[in-house]
C-alpha positions in Angstrom: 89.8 81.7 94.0 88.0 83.9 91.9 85.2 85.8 93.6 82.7 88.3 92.2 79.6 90.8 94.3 76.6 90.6 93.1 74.4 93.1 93.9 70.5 92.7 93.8 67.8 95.7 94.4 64.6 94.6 94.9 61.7 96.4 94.6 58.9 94.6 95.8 58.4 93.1 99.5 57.0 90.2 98.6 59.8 89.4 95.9 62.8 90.2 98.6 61.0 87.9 101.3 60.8 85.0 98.7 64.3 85.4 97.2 65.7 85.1 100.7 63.9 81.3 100.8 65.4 80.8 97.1 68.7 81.6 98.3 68.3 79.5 101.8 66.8 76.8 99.3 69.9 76.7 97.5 72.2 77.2 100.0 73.4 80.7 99.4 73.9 82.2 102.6 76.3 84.9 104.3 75.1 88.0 102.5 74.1 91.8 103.3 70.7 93.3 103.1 70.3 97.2 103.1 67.2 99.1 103.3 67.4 101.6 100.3 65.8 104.6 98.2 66.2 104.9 95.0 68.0 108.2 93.8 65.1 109.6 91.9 62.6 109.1 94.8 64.5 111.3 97.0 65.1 113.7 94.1 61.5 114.2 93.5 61.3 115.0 97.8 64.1 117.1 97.8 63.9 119.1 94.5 60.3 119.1 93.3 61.2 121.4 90.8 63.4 118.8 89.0 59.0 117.8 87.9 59.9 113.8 88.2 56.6 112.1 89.3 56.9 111.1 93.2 53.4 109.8 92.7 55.1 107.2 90.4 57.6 106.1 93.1 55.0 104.9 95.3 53.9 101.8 93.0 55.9 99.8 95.5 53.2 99.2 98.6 52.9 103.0 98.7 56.7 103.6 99.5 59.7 104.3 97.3 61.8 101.8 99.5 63.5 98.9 98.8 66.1 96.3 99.8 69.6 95.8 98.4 71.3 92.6 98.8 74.9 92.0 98.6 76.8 88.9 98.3 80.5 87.7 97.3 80.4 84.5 95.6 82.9 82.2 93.8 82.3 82.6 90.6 80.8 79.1 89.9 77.9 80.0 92.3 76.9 83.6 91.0 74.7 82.3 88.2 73.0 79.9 90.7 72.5 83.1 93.0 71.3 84.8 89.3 68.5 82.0 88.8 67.4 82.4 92.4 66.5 85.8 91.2 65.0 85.3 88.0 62.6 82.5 89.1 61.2 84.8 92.3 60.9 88.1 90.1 60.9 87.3 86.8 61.7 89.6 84.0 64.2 92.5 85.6 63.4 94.7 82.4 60.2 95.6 83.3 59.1 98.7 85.2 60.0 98.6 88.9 60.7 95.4 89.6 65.2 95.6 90.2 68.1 95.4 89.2 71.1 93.0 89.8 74.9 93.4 88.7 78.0 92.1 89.1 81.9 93.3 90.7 85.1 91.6 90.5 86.0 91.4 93.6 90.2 91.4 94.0 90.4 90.8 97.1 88.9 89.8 100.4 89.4 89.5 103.8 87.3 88.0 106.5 84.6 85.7 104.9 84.0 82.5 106.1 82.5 79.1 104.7 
């Protein structure tokens, strides 16, 4: 069986809380959710000098925080999780909205149907 991660960052509350009824819509279930940072929000805390705009950060409900979701999927269902995304947030190229990538994964131990 060919599996792959795909790993989602959303940026947005309101987006993460709908993509988790997308994904229970379409019966995509068994995943992992992370609170994150992003990297430049806690470069611009850490090392003001670097001058990246914190102020800018905080477009997302006041906080640079966000959740990352992680799931390993045969291969056939990866797009459908893809679509799921794409229908609750939209366009991914714009400005603060995600991101959302792909692994191979070779192997695998422990996940259950």
């Amino acid at each position: 069986v060919c599996m792959k991660a795909l790993f989602i960052t959303i940026n947005h509350e309101e987006h993460f809380r709908k993509l988790l009824k997308e994904f229970g819509k379409t019966g995509i279930r068994g995943g992992t959710i992370l609170s994150s940072e992003g990297l430049a929000a806690s470069q611009a805390e850490i090392a003001p000098e670097l001058g990246l705009n914190y102020f800018r950060l905080f477009l997302n409900s006041g906080r640079p925080y966000n959740k990352t979701i992680f799931l390993v999927l045969e291969d056939d269902k990866v797009e459908e999780a893809k679509e799921c995304v794409r229908r609750v947030v939209g366009n991914l190229n714009r400005e603060n909205v995600g991101i959302m990538f792909t692994i191979d994964v070779d192997s695998f131990e422990g996940l259950t149907k």
